[in-house]
Every structure is written in structure tokens, then in C-alpha cells.
TIROKE-970472 format. One record per residue (C-alpha): residue in one letter; x, y, z. Coordinates in steps of 0.02 Angstrom, whole numbers, padded with zeros to 5 digits, always signed. Layout:
BEGIN
AXYZ ...
This chain:
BEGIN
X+00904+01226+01563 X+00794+01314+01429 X+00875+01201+01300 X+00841+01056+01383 X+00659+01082+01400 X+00636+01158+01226 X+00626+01054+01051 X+00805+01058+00981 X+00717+01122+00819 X+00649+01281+00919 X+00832+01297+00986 X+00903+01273+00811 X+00778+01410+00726 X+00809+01537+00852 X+00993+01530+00849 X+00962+01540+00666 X+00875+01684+00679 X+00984+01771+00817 X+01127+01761+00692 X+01031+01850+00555 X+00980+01980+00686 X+01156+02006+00742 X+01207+02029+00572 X+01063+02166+00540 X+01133+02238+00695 X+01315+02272+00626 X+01224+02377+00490 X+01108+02469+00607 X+01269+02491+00698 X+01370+02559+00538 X+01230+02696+00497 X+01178+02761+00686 X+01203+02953+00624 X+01080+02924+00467 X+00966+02806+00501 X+00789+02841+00577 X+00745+02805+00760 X+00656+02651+00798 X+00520+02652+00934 X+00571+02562+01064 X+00501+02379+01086 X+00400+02294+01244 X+00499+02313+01397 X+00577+02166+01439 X+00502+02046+01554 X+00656+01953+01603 X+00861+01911+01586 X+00861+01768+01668 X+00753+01622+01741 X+00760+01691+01915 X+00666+01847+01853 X+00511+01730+01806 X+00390+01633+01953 X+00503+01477+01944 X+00391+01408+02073 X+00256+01386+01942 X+00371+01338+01810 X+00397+01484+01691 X+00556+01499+01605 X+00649+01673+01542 X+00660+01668+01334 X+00649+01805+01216 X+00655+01916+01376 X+00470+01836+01419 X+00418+01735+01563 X+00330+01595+01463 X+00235+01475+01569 X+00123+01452+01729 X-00036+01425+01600 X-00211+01413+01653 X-00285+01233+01678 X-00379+01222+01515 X-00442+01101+01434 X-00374+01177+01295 X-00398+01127+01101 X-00354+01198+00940 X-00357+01230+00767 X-00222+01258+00631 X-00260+01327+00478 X-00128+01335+00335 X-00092+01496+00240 X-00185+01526+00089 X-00059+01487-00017 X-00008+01322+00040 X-00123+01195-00065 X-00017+01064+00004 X-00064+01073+00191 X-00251+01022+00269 X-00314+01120+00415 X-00316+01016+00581 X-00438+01015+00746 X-00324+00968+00900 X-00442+00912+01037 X-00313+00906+01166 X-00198+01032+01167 X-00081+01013+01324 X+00032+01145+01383 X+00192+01104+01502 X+00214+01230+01637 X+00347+01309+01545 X+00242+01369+01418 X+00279+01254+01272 X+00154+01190+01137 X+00276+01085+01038 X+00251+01070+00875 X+00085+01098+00798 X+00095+00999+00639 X-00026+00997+00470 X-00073+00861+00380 X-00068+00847+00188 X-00253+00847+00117 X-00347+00713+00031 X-00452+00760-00117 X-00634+00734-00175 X-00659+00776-00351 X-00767+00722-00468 X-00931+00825-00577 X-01118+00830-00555 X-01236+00764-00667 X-01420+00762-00679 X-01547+00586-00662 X-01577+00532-00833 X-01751+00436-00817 X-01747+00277-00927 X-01755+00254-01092 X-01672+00417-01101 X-01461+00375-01141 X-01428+00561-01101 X-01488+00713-01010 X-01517+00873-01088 X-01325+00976-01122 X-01356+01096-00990 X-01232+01150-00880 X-01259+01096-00702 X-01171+01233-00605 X-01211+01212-00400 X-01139+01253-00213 X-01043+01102-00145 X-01029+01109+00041 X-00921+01010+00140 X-00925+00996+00334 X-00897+00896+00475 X-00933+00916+00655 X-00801+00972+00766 X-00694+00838+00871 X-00695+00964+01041 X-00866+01025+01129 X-00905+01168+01054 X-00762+01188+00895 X-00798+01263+00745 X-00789+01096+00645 X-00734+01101+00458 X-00814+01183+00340 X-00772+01226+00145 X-00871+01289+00010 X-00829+01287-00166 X-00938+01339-00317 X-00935+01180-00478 X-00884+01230-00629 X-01000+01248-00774 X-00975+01080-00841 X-01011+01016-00662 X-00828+00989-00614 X-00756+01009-00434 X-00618+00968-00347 X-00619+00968-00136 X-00453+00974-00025 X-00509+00929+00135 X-00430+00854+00308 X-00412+00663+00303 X-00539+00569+00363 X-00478+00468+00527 X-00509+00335+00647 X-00663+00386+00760 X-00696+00532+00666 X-00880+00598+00607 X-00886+00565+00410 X-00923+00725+00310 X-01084+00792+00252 X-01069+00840+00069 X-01222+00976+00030 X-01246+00992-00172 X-01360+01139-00201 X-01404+01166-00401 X-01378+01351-00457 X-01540+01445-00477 X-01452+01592-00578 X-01566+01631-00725 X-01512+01731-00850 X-01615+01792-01008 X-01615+01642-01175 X-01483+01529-01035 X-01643+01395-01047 X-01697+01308-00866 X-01578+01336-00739 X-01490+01171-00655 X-01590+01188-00492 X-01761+01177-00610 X-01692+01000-00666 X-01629+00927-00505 X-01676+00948-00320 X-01520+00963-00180 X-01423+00818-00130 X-01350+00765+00064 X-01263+00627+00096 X-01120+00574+00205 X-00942+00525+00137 X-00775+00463+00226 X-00614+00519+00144 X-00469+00418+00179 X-00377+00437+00006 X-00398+00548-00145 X-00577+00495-00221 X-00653+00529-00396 X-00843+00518-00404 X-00974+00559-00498 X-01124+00624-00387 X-01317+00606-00466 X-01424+00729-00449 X-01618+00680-00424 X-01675+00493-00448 X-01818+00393-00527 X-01937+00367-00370 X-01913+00546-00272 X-02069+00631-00217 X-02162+00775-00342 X-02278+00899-00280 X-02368+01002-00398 X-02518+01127-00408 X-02569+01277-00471 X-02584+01451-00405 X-02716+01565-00461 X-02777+01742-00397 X-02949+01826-00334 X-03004+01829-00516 X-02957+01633-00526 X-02819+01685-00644 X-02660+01595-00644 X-02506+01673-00556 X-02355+01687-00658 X-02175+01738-00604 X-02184+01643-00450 X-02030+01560-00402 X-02091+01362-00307 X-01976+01292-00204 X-01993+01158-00034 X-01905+01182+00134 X-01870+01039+00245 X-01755+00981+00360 X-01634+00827+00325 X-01584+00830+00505 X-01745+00843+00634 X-01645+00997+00743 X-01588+01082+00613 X-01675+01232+00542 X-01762+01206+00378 X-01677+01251+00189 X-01731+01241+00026 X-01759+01036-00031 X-01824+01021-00187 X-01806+01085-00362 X-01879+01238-00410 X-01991+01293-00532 X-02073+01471-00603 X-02262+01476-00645 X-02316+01513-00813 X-02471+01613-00859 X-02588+01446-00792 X-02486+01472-00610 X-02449+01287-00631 X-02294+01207-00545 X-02209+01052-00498 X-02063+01031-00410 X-01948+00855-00355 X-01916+00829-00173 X-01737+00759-00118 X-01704+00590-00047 X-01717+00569+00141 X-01796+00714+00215 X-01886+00689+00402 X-02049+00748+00429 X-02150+00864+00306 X-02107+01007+00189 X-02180+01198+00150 X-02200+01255-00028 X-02144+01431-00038 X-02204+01525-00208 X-02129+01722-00191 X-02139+01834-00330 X-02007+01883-00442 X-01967+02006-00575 X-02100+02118-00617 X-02235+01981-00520 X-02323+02049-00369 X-02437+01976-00249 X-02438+01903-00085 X-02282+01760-00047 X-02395+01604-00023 X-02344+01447+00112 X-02419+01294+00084 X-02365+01197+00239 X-02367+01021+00304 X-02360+00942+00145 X-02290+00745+00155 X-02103+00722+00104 X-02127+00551+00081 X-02222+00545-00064 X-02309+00646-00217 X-02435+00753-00220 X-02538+00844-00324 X-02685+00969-00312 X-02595+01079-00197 X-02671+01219-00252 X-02678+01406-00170 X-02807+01520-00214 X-02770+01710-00164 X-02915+01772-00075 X-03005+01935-00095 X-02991+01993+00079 X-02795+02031+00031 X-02855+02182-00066 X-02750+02302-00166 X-02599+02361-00184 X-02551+02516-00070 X-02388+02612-00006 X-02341+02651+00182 X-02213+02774+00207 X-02111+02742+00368 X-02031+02916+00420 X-01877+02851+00578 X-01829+02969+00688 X-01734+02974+00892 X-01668+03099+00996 X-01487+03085+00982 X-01346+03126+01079 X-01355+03317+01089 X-01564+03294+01135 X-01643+03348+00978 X-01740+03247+00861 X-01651+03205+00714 X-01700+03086+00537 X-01609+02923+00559 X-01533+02849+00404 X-01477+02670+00344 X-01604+02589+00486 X-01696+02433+00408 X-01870+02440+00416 X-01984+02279+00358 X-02185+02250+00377 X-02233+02080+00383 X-02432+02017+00385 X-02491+01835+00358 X-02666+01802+00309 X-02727+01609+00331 X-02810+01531+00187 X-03011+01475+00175 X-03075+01318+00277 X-03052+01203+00131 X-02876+01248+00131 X-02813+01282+00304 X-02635+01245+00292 X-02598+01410+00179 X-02545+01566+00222 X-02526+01685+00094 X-02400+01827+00184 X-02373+02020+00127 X-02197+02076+00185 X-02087+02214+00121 X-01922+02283+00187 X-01806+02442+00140 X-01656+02549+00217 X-01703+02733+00270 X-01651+02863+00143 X-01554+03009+00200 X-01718+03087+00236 X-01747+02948+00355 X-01902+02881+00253 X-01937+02703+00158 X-02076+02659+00051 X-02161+02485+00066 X-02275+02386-00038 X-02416+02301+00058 X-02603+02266+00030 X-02748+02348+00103 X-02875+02207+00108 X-02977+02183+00281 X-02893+02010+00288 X-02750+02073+00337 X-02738+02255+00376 X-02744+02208+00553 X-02602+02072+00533 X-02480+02209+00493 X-02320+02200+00613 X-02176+02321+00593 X-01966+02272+00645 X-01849+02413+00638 X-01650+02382+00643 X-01542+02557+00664 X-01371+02563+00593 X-01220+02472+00687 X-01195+02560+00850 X-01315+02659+00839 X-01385+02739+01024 X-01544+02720+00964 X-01645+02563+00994 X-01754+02433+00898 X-01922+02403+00857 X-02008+02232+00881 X-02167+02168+00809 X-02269+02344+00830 X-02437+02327+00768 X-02464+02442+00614 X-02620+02537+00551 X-02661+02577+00372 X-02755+02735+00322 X-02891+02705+00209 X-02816+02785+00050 X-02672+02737-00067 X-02531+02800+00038 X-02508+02783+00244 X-02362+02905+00318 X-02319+02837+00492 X-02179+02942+00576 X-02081+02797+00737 X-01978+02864+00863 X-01853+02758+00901 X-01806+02722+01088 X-01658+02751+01154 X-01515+02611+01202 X-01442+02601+01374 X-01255+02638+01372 X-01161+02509+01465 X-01021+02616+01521 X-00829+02556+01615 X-00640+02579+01597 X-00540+02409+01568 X-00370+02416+01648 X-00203+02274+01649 X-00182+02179+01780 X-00083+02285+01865 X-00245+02414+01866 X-00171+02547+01741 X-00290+02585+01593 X-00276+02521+01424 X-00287+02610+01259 X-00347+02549+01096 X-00434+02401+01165 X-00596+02323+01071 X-00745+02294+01157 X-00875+02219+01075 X-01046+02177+01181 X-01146+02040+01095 X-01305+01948+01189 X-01276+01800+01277 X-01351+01649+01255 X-01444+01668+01430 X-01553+01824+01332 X-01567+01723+01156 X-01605+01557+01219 X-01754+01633+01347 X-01819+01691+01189 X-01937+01586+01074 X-01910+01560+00875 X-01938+01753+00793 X-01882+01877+00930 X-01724+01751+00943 X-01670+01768+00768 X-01730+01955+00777 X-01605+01966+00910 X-01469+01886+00834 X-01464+01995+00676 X-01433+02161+00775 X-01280+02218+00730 X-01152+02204+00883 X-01104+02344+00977 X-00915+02389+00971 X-00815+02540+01042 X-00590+02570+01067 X-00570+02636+01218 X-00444+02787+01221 X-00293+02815+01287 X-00261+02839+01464 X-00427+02824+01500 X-00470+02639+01458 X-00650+02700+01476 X-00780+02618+01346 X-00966+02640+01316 X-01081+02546+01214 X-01236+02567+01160 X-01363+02416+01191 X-01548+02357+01195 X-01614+02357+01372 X-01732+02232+01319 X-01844+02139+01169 X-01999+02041+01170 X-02022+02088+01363 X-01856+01995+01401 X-01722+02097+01473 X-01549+02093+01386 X-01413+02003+01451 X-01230+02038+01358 X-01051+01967+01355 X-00918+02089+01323 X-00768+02030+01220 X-00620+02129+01277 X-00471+02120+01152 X-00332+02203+01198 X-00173+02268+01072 X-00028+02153+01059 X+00068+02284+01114 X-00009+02290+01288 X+00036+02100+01323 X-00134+02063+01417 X-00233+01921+01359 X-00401+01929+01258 X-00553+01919+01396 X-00744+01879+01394 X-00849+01949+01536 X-01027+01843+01523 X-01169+01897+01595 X-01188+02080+01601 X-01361+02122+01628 X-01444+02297+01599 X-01529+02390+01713 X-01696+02332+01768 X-01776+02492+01735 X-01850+02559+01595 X-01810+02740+01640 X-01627+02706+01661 X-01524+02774+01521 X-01360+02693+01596 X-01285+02544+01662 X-01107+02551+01741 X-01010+02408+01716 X-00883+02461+01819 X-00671+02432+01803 X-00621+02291+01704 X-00466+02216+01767 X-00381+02091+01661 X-00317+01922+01728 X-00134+01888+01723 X-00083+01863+01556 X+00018+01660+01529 X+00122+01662+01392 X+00127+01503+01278 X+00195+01455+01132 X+00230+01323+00999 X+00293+01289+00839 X+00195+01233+00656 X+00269+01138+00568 X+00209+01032+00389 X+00219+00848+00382 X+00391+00812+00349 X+00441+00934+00511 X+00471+01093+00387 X+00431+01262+00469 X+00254+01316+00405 X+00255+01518+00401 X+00093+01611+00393 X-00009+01482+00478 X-00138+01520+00602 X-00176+01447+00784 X-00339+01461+00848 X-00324+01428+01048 X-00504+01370+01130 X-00556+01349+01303 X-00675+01202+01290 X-00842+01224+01404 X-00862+01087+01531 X-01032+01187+01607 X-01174+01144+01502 X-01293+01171+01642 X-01369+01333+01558 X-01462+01210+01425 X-01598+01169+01580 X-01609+01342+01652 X-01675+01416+01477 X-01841+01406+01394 X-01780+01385+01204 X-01627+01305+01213 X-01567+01189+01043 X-01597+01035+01093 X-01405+00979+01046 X-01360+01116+01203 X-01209+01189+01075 X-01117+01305+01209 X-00956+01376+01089 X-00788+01323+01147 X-00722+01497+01208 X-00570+01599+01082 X-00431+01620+01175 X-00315+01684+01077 X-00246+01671+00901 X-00068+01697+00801 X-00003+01660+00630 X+00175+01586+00625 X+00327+01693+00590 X+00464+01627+00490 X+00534+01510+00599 X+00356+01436+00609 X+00332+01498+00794 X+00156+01556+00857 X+00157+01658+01027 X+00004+01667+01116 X-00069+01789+01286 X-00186+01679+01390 X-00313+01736+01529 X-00265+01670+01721 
């Protein structure tokens, strides 16, 4: 019956391979009284079909009830081993599953290629640019062809000469075309001359790949925007060491990058950079310091992207004042109740002063931002000027899973001589504390569980305490044996929004349960609580699935990994939220994932 539902070439592999394991057999059988013991394996599930839930269609094979999968929709994606230059990645938007448990085969495509080099606009009457090399970050991508896929994405570094070359997926019928991102290299290094990204600005543009294509790709053009001004300080002395560059957004909902060329001031401050083709909206000039420079990062926002400009000019104030340290001394009550220094936490002061009248789109901002010492301490750089002593707002990140808390957007105070100590107690986390067990209820061992916020908690928040959010490192704990018991160590709440978590539960292959998210666990709505019990975790039934990879001709592909993706249908979240994207991008849920054995196969542990 099994051989009549299953792919002759499945058949055909695993006979294959039951031969060479009956072979090894003889010689494990020929060297009992010498060899060492062998743990024993999984128990075995089943001997026959009648040991599996017929009913729902699982078959016995491999001494595993495959089948009886949950209702999906499922999709995929493939990816090729590293080694196999020959073989494309692939999205599968549909991936069915019979209700014996069978895939089929999974097969990878042979790439297409986009090579080509970079070279720099030559404006006319010029015959050739200047012999520099032009060196830049080519990024590739394409949107994903399920709700909620990763997509495609590859990155590749041009050679010096401006030479790349691009494997990438085939592009096919009804697909997205690909959005090539050419970013110049800003490396300087001392007597290398201007650096490519001082000679051209980025490049987007979309490209369809059918067939292996050669181009050449231009950098900059004869009718792009230029901005240019000068900066100068409180003693109307030019800034040098500044490093000018525009961000702007080529895509409205996207956040913005850097779109322009970049330049460094001289001694006059003076700059002038080339804006890239086909930017929406406006653009910010950002000038920072660099090298031995100091002084205040200026923004110089709302500046047209549609045509040049000159005369933007920024003109540091005096109310910025001088320069002056602030020692930040972290400390928390840790586990045992005493106080104790808290290392590796990063600490960063951030205060934005608005320019005069005449000027009101600039901001000239005073940040800093260090890692505590073993001592617990940093030392920033800031300015002491009335403008913006009171502007002054303090973030603290502790190390990863860490039971202390953070620190948001505290208001900081400097003393009125060269050097401010201010000791910060960190709060403490709320430990979200429960035992994860199978699906039979016994406890699991050596089981990951990762808490991470939900989208509910990012998306109520607005723009800053949002990506503040996002960059806390997760929390992650292995529950013990026996036990199955886990506690982690999370923020009850930031910004005045409490936190709301989904726990990734990912279970050992050897415990045959399936990899589980449970959304929506919300902390206690208390500040004095110091725990909140998430109670037993029981697993669903684990399905068992499974498939075969296989390259273009049909030859088994070993080393190849499946991702398997529950695709969201619910998108309802998007309208209960204050700050949701306005593309509603609600991830396609991992599954499970497994890289191909010899024989190709891939064997997968799905949630019921």
C-alpha cells in the first residue's frame, strides 16, 4: 500500500539505503564483543499501518506514523547547500500535503545570472572618468510570492574594478521583478584619493531576469539634483571632518537610507553632494563628525529631492556650549538582593537643539553611546550649553537576558562643572515563569524558549520607543530535564505600554514534538509584581511530513534546507493597533525546518 502511495524514487532510495544498512549491520554483527554500545534510537512509533490513525490517513514507514497534517495553508522555501553553485533557491507558495504525509518532491531550479561592473557618469566632453576603483554593495531582492515569506534576498560586495556577478532564482511569469540596490563604498583609507561613494550617489532600479544578462550599470547622471552648503561654527568658522550625506526614501513606506553621494568638509565646512534618481518626497542632510572632528551631528531636513539647491547652510549656535563628560555609574539588585555594578549594558544620551528662526528646519543633535566597563561605568561626550542641557534624554540596554530592566528616554541633568557622575538603578524584569510538557503532558528537557514582543506591544508603539523595543536583545532560557520548567526574564512595560510577548518553543529532535509559538502572553498588570506565571505548556500533537529535494534533472539534492511556513490568513490586528506599517506585513509563521540527507529526504514535526 505504502508503495503505491509513495514516489517510486522515494521507494527506490530507501531500498537503496536499507541494503547499505543491512550490510553495516553484518559488521556490527561480526564485532558485538568489541565494539562500543550505541544509545538506543527513538522508540518506534509503529510496525505496521494498523498501528497508525488510518482513519485520518497516516501510514507506518521508518517505524513513524507519517500523516494526518494540519490544514495549512502551507508554503515553503528551499535553499540549496552552499556548495551547490548550480542550484537557485525556490519560494513554493502552495505547498500541499496528502494525508499520508507526503511532500513529493521539492525540486530546485538552476539559477540565472546577472553580471556585469559599475561605472561612474562621465559628464560630457569628458571620454573617461577618473581610474578609480568603484567598489560598492549590490543588493538584490524581491518580494516574497506567499503573505508574509521571507522573499529573496542576496548581497554581494563588487570587486575593485567594479565587477560582479549575481546567481539568482529565475525570474517567472507573474512574478515581482527584482530590486537591484547599488550602494558606492565609503571606505577611506589614508593617500586611496576620493572614495567611490564621493563620486556617485546610490542607484535602485528594478530588473527581470529571465536568462543570464551582462550589463553595465551607471552610476549618477547628467541632470540629478545637488545640494550644497557650508557648515560653520559659533565663531563662524568652517567645520571640517564632517562626513554629508542625504536620506530619503525611494519607496514612500519604507524607512529612509542614505541617497546621495557623500562628501567631507574641508577647513571652509563647504559641501556638495548628488542626489539619486527617483526619490519621493524630500531628503535630510546629515553632517556627523569623524576622525578627530567633534561637534554637534547637524540635520538639515525637508530639503527638495527634486531639484538643486544651494545655500543650505547650518550655523552651530552658541547656546550648544562646551564640551563636557557625564559619567553614567549602572547598577540593580540582582538575584541574591544586593546591589551589584552591571557590566556590558549600553548606555547612549541623545539631545537635539533646533536651529535659529531664519533656519528652522535644523537641528543640530549631541548624542553619545558606550558599553559599561567592568566597573559598571561609561564616559560620554556631550555639551553643556543652556540650549540643550535640558534636551538631554538617557536609553539604557542591559546585557542579553539580563533580569534587570531598561531605561527609556529619562530626562538627564548636568552639573555645572566639567564632569557629571550620575549613578541609575536599573529596574527589575518580571520573570515569566512555566514548565512545557509533550503532548502526552510529561516534561521536556533541553527545549528553547525564546520570548520576543509581539507585534500587538511594537505596533501600539509610535516611531522611537518601537525601534527601542525592537533592539532589546530576546530573552532565551533551556529548560532542564525532568522539569520542563523555564523562566525568562522580560520588560513589564516601555513608554507606558505594557509588554505583550510570544514565546517560541523549540523542542529537541529527539523529543519528536513539533516547534510551537504561543502569541500573546501579557505581563502582569502591576507594577509591583515581580512574576508572571505562564502556566504548563502542552504541545499539540506532533504530524509528521515529509518530502524529497531533488535538482532539476530529478537527482537527489543532499544538504538542502526546507523552510515549512504557516501562511497568516488573520490580518485583522493591522486595525486594532495605533502604528501599524501601512503594508500590514504579519510574518508567515516557521514551522519547521530540515536539510536533506543523502537520499535527498527532509522529515519534518508539525503542530496539530
Amino acid at each position: 500500500m505504502i508503495a503505491r502511495a509513495l514516489p517510486t524514487r522515494l521507494v527506490t532510495a530507501r531500498a537503496a539505503r536499507s541494503s547499505r544498512v543491512a550490510a553495516g549491520a553484518l559488521g556490527v554483527a561480526a564485532c558485538l564483543a568489541g565494539c562500543l554500545s550505541v544509545p538506543p534510537g527513538p522508540t518506534p512509533m509503529c510496525s505496521s499501518n494498523a498501528d497508525c490513525d488510518r482513519a485520518h490517513g497516516e501510514v507506518c514507514e521508518e517505524n513513524v506514523c507519517w500523516g494526518n497534517p494540519p490544514p495549512g495553508p502551507f508554503a515553503g522555501v528551499i535553499s540549496p547547500p552552499t556548495t551547490r553553485h548550480d542550484l537557485a533557491p525556490r519560494e513554493l507558495p502552495q505547498l500541499p500535503i496528502t494525508d499520508f504525509g507526503w511532500m513529493g518532491d521539492l525540486a530546485l531550479d538552476a539559477p540565472v545570472v546577472l553580471s556585469g561592473h559599475l561605472v561612474a557618469f562621465c559628464p560630457p566632453p569628458m571620454v573617461t572618468c577618473d581610474a578609480i576603483p568603484l567598489g560598492a554593495t549590490i543588493t538584490l531582492s524581491r518580494r516574497s510570492q506567499f503573505q508574509g515569506g521571507p522573499g529573496f534576498k542576496t548581497i554581494v560586495n563588487a570587486a575593485g574594478d567594479g565587477a560582479f556577478t549575481i546567481p539568482v532564482p529565475r525570474t517567472g511569469t507573474g512574478d515581482d521583478p527584482y530590486t537591484i540596490t547599488v550602494v558606492p563604498d565609503d571606505s577611506q583609507q589614508p593617500d586611496a584619493g576620493r572614495s567611490p561613494a564621493e563620486h556617485a550617489p546610490p542607484l535602485r532600479t528594478a530588473i527581470s531576469i529571465t536568462n543570464n544578462t551582462t550589463q553595465v550599470i551607471e552610476l549618477g547622471g547628467p541632470d540629478l539634483p545637488v545640494i550644497s552648503g557650508t557648515l560653520t561654527n559659533r565663531n563662524s568658522q568652517g567645520l571640517a571632518g564632517y562626513r554629508v550625506v542625504a536620506l530619503g526614501r525611494w519607496d514612500p513606506t519604507a524607512s529612509p537610507v542614505e541617497v546621495s553621494s557623500v562628501d567631507y568638509t574641508d577647513a571652509t565646512g563647504s559641501y556638495s553632494v548628488t542626489l539619486s534618481d527617483q526619490l519621493v518626497g524630500s531628503v535630510e542632510l546629515v553632517a556627523r563628525p569623524t576622525g578627530s572632528a567633534t561637534g554637534p551631528t547637524i540635520h538639515l531636513a525637508n530639503i527638495d529631492a527634486s531639484k538643486s539647491s544651494a545655500q543650505n547652510d547650518a550655523f552651530e549656535p552658541a547656546t550648544l556650549g562646551d564640551q563636557v563628560e557625564l559619567d553614567v555609574v549602572v547598577t540593580g539588585v540582582d538575584s541574591g538582593g544586593m546591589i551589584s555594578l552591571v557590566r556590558g549594558a549600553t548606555v547612549s544620551v541623545t539631545g537635539s537643539q533646533a536651529g535659529s528662526l531664519s533656519n528652522a528646519l535644523t537641528t543640530f543633535e549631541v548624542s553619545d553611546e558606550q558599553a559599561t566597563d567592568a566597573n559598571g561605568t561609561v564616559r560620554l561626550q556631550l555639551r553643556n550649553g543652556t540650549g540643550i542641557t535640558s534636551l538631554y534624554r538617557l536609553s539604557i540596554i542591559p546585557p542579553a537576558s539580563s533580569s534587570l530592566g531598561v531605561v527609556f528616554d529619562q530626562k538627564v541633568t548636568l552639573a555645572s562643572g566639567p564632569v557629571t557622575t550620575l549613578p541609575v538603578r536599573l529596574p527589575s524584569r518580571v520573570a515569566l515563569r512555566g514548565t512545557i510538557v509533550d503532548s502526552s503532558g510529561t516534561p521536556l528537557g533541553n527545549v528553547a524558549v525564546t520570548a520576543r514582543p509581539s507585534l500587538r506591544f511594537l505596533w501600539t508603539l509610535d516611531a522611537r520607543p518601537q525601534a527601542f523595543v525592537a533592539a532589546i536583545p530576546a530573552a532565551t532560557a533551556v529548560t532542564p530535564d525532568k522539569t520542563g520548567e523555564f523562566v525568562l526574564w522580560v520588560d513589564p512595560n516601555v513608554a507606558l505600554v505594557w509588554g505583550d510577548y510570544d514565546l517560541t518553543i523549540e523542542p529537541p529532535a529527539s523529543a519528536r514534538a513539533p516547534t510551537y509559538i504561543k502569541a500573546g502572553i501579557e505581563t502582569r498588570r502591576d507594577p509591583t509584581a515581580e512574576t508572571t506565571s505562564v502556566g504548563t505548556i502542552q504541545l499539540p500533537d506532533p504530524a509528521y511530513v515529509h518530502g524529497r529535494v531533488a535538482g532539476p534533472g530529478g537527482d537527489t539534492v543532499e544538504g538542502a534546507e526546507l523552510k515549512l511556513f504557516l501562511v497568516s490568513t488573520e490580518l485583522s490586528l493591522c486595525s486594532e493597533v495605533a502604528h501599524a506599517p501601512t503594508t500590514c506585513p504579519i510574518p508567515a509563521q516557521l514551522q519547521a525546518r530540515d536539510m536533506s540527507d543523502s537520499d535527498g529526504l527532509v522529515r519534518l514535526t508539525l503542530p496539530r
